[in-house]
Structures are given as structure tokens and as C-alpha cells.
TORLUMMI-705283 format. One record per residue: residue number from 1; residue in one letter; x, y, z of N, C-alpha, C in turn. Coordinates in pm, whole numbers. Example, Ala and Ser with C-alpha at 12.3 -4.5 7.8 and 13.67 -1.06 7.14 Angstrom:
TORLUMMI-705283
     k   r       nu       nv       nw      cau      cav      caw       cu       cv       cw
     1   A     1319     -569      780     1230     -450      780     1320     -330      780
     2   S     1285     -225      708     1367     -106      714     1290        3      787
This chain:
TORLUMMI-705283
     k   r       nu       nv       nw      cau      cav      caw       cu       cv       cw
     1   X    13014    18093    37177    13118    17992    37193    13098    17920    37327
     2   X    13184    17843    37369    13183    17728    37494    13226    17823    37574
     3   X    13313    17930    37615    13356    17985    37678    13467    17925    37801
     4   X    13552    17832    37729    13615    17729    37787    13724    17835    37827
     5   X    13769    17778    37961    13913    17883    37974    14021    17882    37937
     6   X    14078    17995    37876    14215    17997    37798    14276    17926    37786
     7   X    14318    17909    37950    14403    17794    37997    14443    17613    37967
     8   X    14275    17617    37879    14276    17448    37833    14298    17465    37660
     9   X    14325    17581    37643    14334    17594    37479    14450    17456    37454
    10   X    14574    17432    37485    14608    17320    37454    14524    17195    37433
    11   X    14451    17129    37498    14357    17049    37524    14240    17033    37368
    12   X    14205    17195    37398    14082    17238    37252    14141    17215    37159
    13   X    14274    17231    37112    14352    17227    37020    14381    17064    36973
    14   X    14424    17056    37074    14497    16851    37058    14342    16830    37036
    15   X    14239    16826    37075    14111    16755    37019    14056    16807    36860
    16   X    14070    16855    36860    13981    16909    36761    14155    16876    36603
    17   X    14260    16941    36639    14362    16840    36539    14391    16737    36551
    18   X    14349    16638    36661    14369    16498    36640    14249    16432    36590
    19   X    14165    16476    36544    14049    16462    36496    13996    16504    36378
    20   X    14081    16629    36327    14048    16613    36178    14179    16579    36121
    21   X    14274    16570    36165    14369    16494    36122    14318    16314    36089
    22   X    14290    16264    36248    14235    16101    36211    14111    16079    36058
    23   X    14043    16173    36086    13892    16169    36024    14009    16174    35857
    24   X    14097    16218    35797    14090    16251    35676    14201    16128    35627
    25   X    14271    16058    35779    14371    15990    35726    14237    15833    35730
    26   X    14150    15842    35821    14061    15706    35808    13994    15714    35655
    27   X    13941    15827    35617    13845    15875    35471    14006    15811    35344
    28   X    14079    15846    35367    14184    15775    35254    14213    15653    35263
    29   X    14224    15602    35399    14217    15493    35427    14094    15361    35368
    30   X    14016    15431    35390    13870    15384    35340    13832    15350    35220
    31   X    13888    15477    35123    13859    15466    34961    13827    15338    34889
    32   X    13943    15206    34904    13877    15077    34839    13724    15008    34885
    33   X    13690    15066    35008    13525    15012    35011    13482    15039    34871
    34   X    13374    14932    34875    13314    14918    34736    13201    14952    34820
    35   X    13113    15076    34740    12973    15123    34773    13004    15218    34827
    36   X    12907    15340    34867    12940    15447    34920    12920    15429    35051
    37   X    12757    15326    35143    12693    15310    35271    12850    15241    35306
    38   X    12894    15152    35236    13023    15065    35317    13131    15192    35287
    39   X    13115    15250    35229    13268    15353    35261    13246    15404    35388
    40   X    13137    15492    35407    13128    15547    35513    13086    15492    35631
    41   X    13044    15351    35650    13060    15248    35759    13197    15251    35802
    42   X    13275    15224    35698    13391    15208    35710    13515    15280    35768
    43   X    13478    15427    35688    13542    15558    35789    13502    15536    35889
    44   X    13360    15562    35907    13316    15624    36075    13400    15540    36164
    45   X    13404    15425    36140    13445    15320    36230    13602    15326    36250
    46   X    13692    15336    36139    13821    15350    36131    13890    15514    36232
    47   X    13754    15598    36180    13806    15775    36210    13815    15729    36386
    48   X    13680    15650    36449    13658    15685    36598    13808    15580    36651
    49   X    13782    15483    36578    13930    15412    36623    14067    15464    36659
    50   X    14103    15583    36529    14208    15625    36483    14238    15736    36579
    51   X    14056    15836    36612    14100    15967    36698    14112    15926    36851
    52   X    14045    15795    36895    14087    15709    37009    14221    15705    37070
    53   X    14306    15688    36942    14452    15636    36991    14541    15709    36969
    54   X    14486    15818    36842    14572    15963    36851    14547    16084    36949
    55   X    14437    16092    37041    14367    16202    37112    14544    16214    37201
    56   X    14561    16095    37245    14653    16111    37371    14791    16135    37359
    57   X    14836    16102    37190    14921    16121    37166    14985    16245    37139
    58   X    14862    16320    37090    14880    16427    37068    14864    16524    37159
    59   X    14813    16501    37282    14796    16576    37386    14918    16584    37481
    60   X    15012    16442    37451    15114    16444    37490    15236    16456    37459
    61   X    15224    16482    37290    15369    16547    37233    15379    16655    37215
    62   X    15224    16717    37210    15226    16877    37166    15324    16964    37228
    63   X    15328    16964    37347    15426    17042    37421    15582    16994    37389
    64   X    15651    16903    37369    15745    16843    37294    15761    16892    37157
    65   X    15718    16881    37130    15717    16950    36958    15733    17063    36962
    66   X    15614    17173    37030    15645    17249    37034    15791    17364    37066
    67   X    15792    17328    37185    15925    17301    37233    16050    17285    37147
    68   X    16051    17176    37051    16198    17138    36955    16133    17217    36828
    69   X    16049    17260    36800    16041    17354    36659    16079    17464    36667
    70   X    16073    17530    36840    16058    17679    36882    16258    17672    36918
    71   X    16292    17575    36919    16468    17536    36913    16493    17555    36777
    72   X    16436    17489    36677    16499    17480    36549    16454    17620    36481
    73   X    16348    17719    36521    16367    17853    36460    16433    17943    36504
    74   X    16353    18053    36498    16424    18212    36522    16306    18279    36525
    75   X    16345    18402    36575    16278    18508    36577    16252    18579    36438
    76   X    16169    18658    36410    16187    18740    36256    16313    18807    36207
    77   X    16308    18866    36413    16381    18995    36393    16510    18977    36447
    78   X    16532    18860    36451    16666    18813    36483    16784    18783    36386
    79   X    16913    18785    36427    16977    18785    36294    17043    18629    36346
    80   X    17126    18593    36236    17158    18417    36266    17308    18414    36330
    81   X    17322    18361    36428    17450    18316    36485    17563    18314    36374
């Protein structure tokens, strides 16, 4: 492995899901290309666009989200108010 430190696992994370997230929403996006060379012209170009402008977004809500999901659950072993 990279042996990256723990500590940037947020970081490893936001890249690598803002990226196959973009890559599958550009590939649907793409589908009406006519031809297969222009489909996949077409992704590649749409995916690098898409993980461009989501990398940061997601690097910067993750902790936010996280945050209001870990509000809206519970514990297993908790019982409910």
C-alpha cells in the first residue's frame, strides 16, 4: 500500500468517493454519444471535469455530514428518548 498516514484517511476517502462517484454519474451522463470512441471521449472528459469540481466539495462537507447523520442516529445499544 502507499502507507499514507491515518491521519489523511479523510482526504483518501473524499478522493477516491468523489471520483467514483463523478466517473459513474459522467458514464450516464454520456450514454447518448453515438459510437463507442465518442462515448468514451466523452466520459473521460465530462468524469475529469465533474471530479474537478466535486474533489472540494466533498472534502469540505464530509465532516458536515458526517457530523448531522451521527445527530440523526443512535447508538445500537441505545434505547430511544
Amino acid at each position: 500500500m502507499l502507507g499514507i498516514p491515518r491521519h489523511y484517511s479523510h482526504f483518501v476517502f473524499g478522493v477516491i468517493q468523489s471520483g467514483l462517484t463523478s466517473l459513474i454519474a459522467a458514464g450516464i451522463a454520456s450514454l447518448p454519444a453515438d459510437g463507442a470512441m465518442l462515448f468514451v471521449r466523452h466520459w473521460m472528459v465530462s468524469w475529469l471535469i465533474a471530479w474537478a469540481a466535486m474533489l472540494p466539495v466533498v472534502l469540505l462537507a464530509a465532516p458536515a455530514i458526517r457530523a448531522f447523520s451521527l445527530r440523526l442516529t443512535r447508538d445500537e445499544g441505545s434505547r430511544p428518548a
